[in-house]
VEXMIRO-786426 format. One record per residue (C-alpha): y, z, x. Coordinates in pm, whole numbers, plus 50000, padded with zeros to 5 digits. Each point is the difference from the previous one (the first is absolute). Example, Ala and Ser with C-alpha at 12.3 -4.5 7.8 and 13.67 -1.06 7.14 Angstrom:
<rs>
495505078051230 503444993450137 
</rs>
This chain:
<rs>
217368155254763 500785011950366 498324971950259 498225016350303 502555005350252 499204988550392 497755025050175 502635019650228 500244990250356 498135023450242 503225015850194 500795037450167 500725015049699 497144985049782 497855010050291 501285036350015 499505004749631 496524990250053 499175020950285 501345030149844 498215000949665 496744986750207 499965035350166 500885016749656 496824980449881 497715015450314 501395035349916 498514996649653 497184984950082 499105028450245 501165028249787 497564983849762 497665003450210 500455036350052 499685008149653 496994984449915 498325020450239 500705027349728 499025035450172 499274984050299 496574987450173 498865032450040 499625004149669 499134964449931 496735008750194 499265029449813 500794986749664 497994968650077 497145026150136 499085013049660 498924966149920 503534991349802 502104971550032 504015005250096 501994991549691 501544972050138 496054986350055 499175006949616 502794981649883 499134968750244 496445002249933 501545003449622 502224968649987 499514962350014 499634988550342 502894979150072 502195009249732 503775007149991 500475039349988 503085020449987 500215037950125 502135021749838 501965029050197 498404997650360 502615024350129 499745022549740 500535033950149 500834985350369 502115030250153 499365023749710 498445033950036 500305000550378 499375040550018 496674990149772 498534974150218 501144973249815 498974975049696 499384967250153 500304968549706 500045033149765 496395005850033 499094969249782 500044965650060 501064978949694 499364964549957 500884970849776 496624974650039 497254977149824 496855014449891 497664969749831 503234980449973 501955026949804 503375013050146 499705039349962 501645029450208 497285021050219 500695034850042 497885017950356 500885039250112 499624996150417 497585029850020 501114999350391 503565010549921 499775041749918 496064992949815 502344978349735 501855027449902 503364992849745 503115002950161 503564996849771 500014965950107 496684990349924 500315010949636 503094978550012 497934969450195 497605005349724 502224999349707 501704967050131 496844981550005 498815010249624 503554989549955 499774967850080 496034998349858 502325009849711 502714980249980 497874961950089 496575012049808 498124997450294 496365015950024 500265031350248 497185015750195 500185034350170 497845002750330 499995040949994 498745020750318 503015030450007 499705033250052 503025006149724 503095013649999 502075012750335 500025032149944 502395013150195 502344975749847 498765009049612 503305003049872 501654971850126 496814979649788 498675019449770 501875009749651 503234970249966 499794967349826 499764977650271 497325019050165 496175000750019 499515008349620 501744966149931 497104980050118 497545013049742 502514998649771 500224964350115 496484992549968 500205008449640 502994980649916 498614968450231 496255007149764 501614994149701 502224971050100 496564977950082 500735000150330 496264999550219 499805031850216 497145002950230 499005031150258 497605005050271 499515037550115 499154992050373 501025032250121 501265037949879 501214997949666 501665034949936 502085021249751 502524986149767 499344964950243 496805000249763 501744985849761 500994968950134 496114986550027 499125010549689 502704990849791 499384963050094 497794974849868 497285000650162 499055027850295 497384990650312 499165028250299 498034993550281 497005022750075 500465021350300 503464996350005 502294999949688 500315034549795 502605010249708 500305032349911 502865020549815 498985027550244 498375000150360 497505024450106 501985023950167 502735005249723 496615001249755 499065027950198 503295018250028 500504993249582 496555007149829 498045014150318 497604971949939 498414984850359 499364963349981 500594971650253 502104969449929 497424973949952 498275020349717 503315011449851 501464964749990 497974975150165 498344965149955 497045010349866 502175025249759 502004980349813 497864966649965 497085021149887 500965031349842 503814999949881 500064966349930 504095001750151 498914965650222 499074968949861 497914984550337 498705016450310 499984974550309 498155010950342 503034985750206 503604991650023 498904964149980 497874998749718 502365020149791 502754971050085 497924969349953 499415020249623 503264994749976 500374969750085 496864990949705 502755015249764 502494980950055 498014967850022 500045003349618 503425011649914 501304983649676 503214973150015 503735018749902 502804982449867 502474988250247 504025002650022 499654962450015 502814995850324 500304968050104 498454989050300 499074962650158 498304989150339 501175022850254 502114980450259 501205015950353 503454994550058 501494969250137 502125018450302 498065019450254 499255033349875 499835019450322 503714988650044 501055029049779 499015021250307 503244984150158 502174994649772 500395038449912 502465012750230 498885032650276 503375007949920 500025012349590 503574997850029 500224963550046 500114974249715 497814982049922 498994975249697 497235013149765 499094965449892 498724992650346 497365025149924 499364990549699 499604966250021 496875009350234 498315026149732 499954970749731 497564975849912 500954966550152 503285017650099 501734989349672 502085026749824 501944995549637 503125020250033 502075014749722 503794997449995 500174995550360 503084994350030 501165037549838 499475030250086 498594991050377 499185029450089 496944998449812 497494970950033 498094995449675 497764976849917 496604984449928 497364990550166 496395005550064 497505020950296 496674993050031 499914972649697 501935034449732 503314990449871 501885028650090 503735010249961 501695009350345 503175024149991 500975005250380 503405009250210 501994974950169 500655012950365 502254975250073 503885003149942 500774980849713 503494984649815 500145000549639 502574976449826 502525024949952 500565002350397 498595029450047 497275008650266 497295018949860 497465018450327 496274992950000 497795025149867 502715013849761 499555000949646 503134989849830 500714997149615 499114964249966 497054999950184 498965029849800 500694981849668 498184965350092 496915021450128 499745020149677 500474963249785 497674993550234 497165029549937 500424992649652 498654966350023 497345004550161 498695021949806 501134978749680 497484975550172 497285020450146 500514991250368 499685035950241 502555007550191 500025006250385 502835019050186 500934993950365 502385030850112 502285000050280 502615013749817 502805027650128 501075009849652 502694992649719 503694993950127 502285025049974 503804999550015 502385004449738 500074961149904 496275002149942 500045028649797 503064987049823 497644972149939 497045019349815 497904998450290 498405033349883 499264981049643 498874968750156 497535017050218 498865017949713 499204968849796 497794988250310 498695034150019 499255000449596 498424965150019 497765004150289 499005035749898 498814989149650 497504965050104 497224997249841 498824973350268 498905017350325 502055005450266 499484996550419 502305013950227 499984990050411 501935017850187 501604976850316 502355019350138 502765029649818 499055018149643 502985018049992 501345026449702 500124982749661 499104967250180 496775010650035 500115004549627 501454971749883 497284982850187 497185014749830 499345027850248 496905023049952 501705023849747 500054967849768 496404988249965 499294976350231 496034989749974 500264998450393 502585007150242 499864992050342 502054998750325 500204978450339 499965021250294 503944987850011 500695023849679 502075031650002 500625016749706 502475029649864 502955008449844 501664979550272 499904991950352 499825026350298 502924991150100 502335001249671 497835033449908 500715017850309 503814993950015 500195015749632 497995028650114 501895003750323 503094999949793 498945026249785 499085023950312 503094992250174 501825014149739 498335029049893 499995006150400 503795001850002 500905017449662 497995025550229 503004992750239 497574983250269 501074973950171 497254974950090 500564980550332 498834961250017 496765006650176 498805024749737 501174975149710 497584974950219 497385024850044 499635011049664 500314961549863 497064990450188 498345026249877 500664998149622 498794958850058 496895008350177 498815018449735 500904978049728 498744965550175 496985017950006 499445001249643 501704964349955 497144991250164 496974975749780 497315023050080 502155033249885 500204982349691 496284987250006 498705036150091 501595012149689 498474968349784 503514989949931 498864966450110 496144993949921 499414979050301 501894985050367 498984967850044 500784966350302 502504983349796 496834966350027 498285017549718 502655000749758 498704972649810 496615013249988 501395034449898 501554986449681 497564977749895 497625027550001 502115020549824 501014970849703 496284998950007 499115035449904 502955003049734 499164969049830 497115023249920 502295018749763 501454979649719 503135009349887 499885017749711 503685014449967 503404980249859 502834995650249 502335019949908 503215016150227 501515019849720 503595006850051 501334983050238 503434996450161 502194966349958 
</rs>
């Protein structure tokens, strides 16, 4: 077992480090800020003047004061659909919390962003949190006040798979699985958006404000020639009294959540995974250190364990074969009092026995093989597995692939992508190409995946990408027989790498909900436990099995 190593003396580098992701820290916190002010105060004020609370308000008033939340996709939408206005935080705010004790995700359209209306991304916002309802059993509940789909965007949400149909679908699937879905109509309820109320467990509206119709007035009028005002059509008093479609009529915003709260005061006990978890401890080393022991500069090394050792409890870490395949740190250990199973990437340059140097942040073939032996054991023993990425890729070169590099990284690959014990991915600093999936990015299941405002993540760097690309339009340029001078080499390089460190960029990746959350690297340790705590919701119920594999 790895003893706590001496905290790291306070020098010009250290201090640097520090400074820099300090500032990266304030620009989150203040774009944070931004977004939760959802359409803006404006319409704050007017929301808040029909007598309605904002949807970040229910879900406070909803929750148990002092308890640990988690929001899920923030910057959903951030920079999207500039010529519509925007989407800020996708027009719903999504949040992991405790309501009476019970862990459960909280779903609340922001009525002040377009009257709640569904963009593409906040069908896809949606669909990740009955995902991960799904996928840890947790109890949702659905804090509706939207006007419906975007219709100038209908087709880009409408008829596919992964678009608004699929959350109705959802709700039937998620019915039949047990899992608890509640809904509170607080606002417009319209069209095919119906659904989603109705099709849960239980259905509240408040009086005055909440209505669900399949139809409003006007399109009644255009279809059937029928005149008839909202309220009547689809109202309160409607569908408590007369159509029976809502199970409780509340005269507030506040009474309807404290209902819910009554509900879930008498939930029943589920069966747990049954993950292992002691006393929390906080690490032995200072954990704000991390902030400068990450280098400003990605490109310098640096050595992963000095950030781990100050995410673990007590700071004590179990590795596995740590003396092969370097490149890769795995190991035990435990966050927050879980046991969990850490793969991460050794920045530092490393020597294997053989002689050769091996660079940090490169998966090579033994790395690859210890970290799938790895994988397999944990999930042999039940433990969850977290992944730290700062990872450039696979190495290349003919004495790599001579080696099988290409079958080694598909053993890792094959491994990770079949655990039945769930998996937590942090991205530090690179997710590049198929490092980002051997390292359990989001196309491999991850229950959460997060990044530090230090994360970039691509194909590959700006850098590498735009000298490829510049290549490519160099040449076609002078099969054309032009000749391109220095300057316009320059020009157009800066170019090409302007727009792709743009979308290296976290919040590119968070907009799009490739990452569910950006987080201060000092709430790592919370963001895991919370997440081991909502999965050991789920037990597993499937074999581990990797099929074929390659030796």
């Amino acid at each position: 077992m790895n003893q706590p190593a001496a905290p790291t003396r306070q020098d010009l580098e250290f201090n640097k480090n520090e400074d820099s992701i300090k500032q990266l820290n304030f620009q989150l916190q203040k774009r944070l800020e931004k977004v939760r002010l959802g359409g803006g105060e404006k319409r704050i004020a007017a929301h808040k003047a029909k007598g309605k609370l904002t949807a970040r308000e229910r879900i406070d008033y909803l929750i148990d004061k002092g308890s640990e939340t988690v929001e899920i996709g923030a910057f959903a939408g951030e920079g999207m659909y500039r010529e519509e206005g925007g989407c800020p935080s996708g027009g719903v705010v999504v949040v992991i919390g405790y309501v009476q004790g019970r862990q459960c995700v909280i779903v609340a359209n922001d009525a002040t962003v377009k009257a709640g209306a569904w963009f593409p991304i906040t069908a896809k916002k949606n669909l990740r949190a009955q995902e991960i309802s799904i996928e840890n059993r947790l109890p949702i509940i659905y804090l509706v006040d939207s006007a419906g789909v975007y219709l100038p965007m209908q087709d880009e949400i409408f008829p596919d798979k992964e678009h608004f149909g699929r959350i109705f679908r959802n709700n039937a699937v998620m019915s039949s699985m047990g899992i608890v879905q509640l809904a509170a109509i607080m606002g417009p309820c319209v069209a095919g958006g119906a659904y989603l109320p109705i099709m849960s467990d239980e259905a509240m509206i408040v009086d005055g404000t909440g209505s669900v119709f399949l139809a409003g007035s006007y399109l009644v009028k255009s279809a059937i020639g029928e005149s008839i005002d909202n309220e009547t059509l689809g109202g309160a008093t409607t569908h408590s009294e007369i159509s029976g479609v809502t199970d409780y009529k509340f005269k507030n915003d506040e009474e309807c959540l404290d209902h819910i709260r009554n509900i879930f005061d008498k939930l029943g006990a589920q069966p747990t995974a049954g993950f292992s978890r002691k006393a929390p401890q906080a690490p032995a080393l200072d954990e704000k250190e991390i902030l400068g022991l990450l280098p400003a500069d990605r490109v310098k090394p640096y050595d992963m364990m000095d950030i781990i050792l100050r995410l673990v409890d007590n700071s004590e870490f179990e590795p596995y074969k740590d003396l092969y395949g370097q490149s890769l740190i795995c190991g035990l250990a435990r966050i927050d009092g879980w046991a969990v199973g850490i793969v991460a990437n050794q920045r530092k340059i490393v020597k294997t026995k053989k002689g050769a140097m091996q660079m940090g942040g490169v998966i090579y073939s033994d790395s690859a093989d210890k970290a799938a032996r790895f994988i397999m054991n944990c999930n042999q023993k039940r433990i969850p597995l977290v992944f730290l990425h700062d990872v450039s890729g696979f190495m290349v070169g003919s004495q790599s692939e001579h080696g099988g590099i290409i079958k080694d990284g598909a053993k890792m690959v094959n491994a990770m992508s079949n655990s039945v014990v769930p998996k937590f991915s942090v991205i530090i600093g690179n997710s590049y190409g198929a490092g980002n999936y051997a390292m359990c990015g989001k196309a491999y299941d991850p229950r959460l995946i997060v990044a530090w405002p230090t994360a970039q993540l691509a194909v590959m760097s700006g850098a590498a990408a735009a000298n490829t690309l510049l290549q490519i339009q160099v040449a076609a340029a002078e099969a054309k027989g032009d000749k391109l001078t220095e300057e316009a080499k320059k020009e157009m390089f800066d170019k090409i790498k302007a727009r792709y460190d743009e979308q290296l960029s976290p919040y590119y990746a968070a907009a799009r909900l490739w990452v569910d959350a950006i987080i201060d690297p000092l709430q790592t340790r919370k963001l895991i436990s919370e997440g081991i705590s909502m999965a050991n919701h789920a037990p597993i119920e499937k074999a581990y099995n990797v099929g074929v594999i390659q030796v």
